[in-house]
N, C-alpha and C positions, 0 to 999 in steps of 0.2 A: 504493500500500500504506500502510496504517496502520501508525502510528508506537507505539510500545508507551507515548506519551505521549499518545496521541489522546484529548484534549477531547470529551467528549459532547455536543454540541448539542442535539440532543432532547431528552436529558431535564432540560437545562439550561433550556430553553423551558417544559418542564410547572410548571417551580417557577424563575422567573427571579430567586431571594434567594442572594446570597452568604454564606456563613454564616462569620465572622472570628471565627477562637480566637486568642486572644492569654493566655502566660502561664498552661498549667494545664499538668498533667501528665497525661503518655503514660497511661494506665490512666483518665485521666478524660475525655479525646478518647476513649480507644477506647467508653466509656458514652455518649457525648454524639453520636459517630456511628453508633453504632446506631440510638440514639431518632432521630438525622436521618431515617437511608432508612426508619423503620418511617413516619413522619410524611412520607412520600414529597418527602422534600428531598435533593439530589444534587448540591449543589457547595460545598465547604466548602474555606476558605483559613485555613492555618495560619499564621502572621508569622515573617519571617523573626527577628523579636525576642526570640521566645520558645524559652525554654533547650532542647534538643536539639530543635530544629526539624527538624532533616535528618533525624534518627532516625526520628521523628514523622510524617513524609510519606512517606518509605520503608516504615512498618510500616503507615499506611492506606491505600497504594496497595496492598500486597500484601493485608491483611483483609478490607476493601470495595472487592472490584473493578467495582462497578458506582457507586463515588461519585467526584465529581470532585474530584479534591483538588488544591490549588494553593496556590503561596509570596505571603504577601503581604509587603508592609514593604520591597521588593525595591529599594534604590537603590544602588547599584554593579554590577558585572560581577561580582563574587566572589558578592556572595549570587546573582545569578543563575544561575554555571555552579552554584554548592553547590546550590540549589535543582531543579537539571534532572536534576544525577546521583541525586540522591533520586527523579525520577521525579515531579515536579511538571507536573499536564497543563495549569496557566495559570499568569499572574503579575499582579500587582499591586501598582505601586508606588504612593508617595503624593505624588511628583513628577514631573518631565518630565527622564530621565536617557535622551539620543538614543543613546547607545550599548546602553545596556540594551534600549530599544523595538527599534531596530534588529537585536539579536544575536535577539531574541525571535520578532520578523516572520519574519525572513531562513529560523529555523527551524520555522513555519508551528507555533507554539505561540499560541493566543492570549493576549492583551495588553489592562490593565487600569490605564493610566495614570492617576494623580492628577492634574486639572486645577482651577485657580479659577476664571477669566477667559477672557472668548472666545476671546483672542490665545492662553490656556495649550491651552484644549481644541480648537482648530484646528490648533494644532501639533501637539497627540499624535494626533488624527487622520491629520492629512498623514504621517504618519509611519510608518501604518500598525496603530492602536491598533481592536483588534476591538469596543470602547464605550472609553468615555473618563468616567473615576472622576470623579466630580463631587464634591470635599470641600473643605470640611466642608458637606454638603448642606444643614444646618438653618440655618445662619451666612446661606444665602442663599435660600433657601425653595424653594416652588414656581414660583410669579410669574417667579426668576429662570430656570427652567427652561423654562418658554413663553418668554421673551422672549428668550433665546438658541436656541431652537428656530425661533423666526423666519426670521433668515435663514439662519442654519445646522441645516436642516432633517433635511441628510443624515445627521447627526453620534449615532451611537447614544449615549447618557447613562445613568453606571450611578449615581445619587447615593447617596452613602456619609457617614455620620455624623450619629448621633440621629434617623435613618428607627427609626422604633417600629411598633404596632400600631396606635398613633392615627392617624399621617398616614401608613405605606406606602401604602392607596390613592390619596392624593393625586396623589401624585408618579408613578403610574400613568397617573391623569387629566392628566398635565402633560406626559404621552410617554416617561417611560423604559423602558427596555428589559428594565431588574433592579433591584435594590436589592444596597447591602451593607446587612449587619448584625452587629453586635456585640453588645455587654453585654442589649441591648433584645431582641433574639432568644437569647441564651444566658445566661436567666436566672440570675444568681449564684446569688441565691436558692435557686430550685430545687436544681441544681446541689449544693450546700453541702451540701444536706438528704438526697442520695440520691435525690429523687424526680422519677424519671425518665417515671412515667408522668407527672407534673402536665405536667414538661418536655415531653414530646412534644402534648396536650393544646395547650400554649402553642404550638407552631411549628404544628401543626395551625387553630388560632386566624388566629394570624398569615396562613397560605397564603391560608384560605376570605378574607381581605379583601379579595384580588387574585383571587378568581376569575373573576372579570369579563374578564380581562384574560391568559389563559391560553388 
């Protein structure tokens, strides 16, 4: 039986971009997740940094019940049990916290561990990590993403930070699995202006780079 927290995978696959809001307000997520699923995007991670985060995940689990909403920023036990009572269907931290992956595995939530280095992302692997956060993605390119893909072939790779509209295909071509995205998918700009259609437009943009790859 499905868990009332149950992670979509399909539709996670149709649009493999994590969508990271950090820092706005409840009334401007609920604008910025509509334009999501109209722009057929369906898994968006609120941080756990940002001010009523728990509210925030509790209010788009209950509005968009066909989006995947998940806690990211997630490094201790506390944001994570704060984040599961809210009803977060993933997590995503931005380091290798075993007790957090482990409490997250054990309860068959997927897991989106921040890794650097082969020795980081074989650990969050082994550990049970559903892809393994590859950040700060641009710091180390694509190049380094084949070349850890090497021997560690098995290892799903979701690379996170300054993936934009210019190189998400790349890093496609180089085997990951997803991307995150931030500022470079949730246009401030836009955003600021109210215009929401440009916004959707923009993530629309973005998808059609990767359709090759869906």
């Amino acid at each position: 039986m499905k868990s009332k927290t149950s992670f979509n995978w399909d539709l996670y696959k149709k649009a493999p971009i994590v969508g990271i809001v950090r820092n706005a307000p409840l009334e401007t997520i609920l604008k910025i997740a509509e334009t999501y699923l109209e722009a057929n995007l369906y898994t968006i991670e609120i941080t756990m940094n940002t001010e009523g985060a728990i509210n925030i995940i509790r209010v788009l689990r209950k509005e968009f019940p066909t989006l995947n909403v998940g806690a990211g920023t997630v490094c201790s036990k506390d944001d994570l049990n704060n984040a599961l009572s809210a009803g977060a269907q993933f997590i995503v931290t931005p380091i290798i916290n075993e007790e957090v992956i482990k409490s997250t595995v054990s309860q068959n939530i997927p897991i989106f561990p921040g890794a650097y280095t082969p020795t980081e992302i074989y650990k969050a692997w082994s550990l049970g990590a559903s892809a393994v956060k590859v950040f700060p993605a641009t710091q180390l390119g694509t190049q380094y993403l084949k070349d850890v893909m090497g021997p560690l072939n098995q290892i799903k790779l979701l690379p996170t930070g300054g993936v934009s509209i210019h190189n998400i295909k790349s890093f496609f071509e180089a085997g990951a699995i997803g991307v995150g995205m931030g500022s470079s998918l949730l246009n401030t700009k836009l955003i600021q202006n109210g215009d929401f259609i440009g916004l959707k437009n923009h993530f629309q943009s973005i998808k059609n780079e990767i359709k090759d790859y869906v």
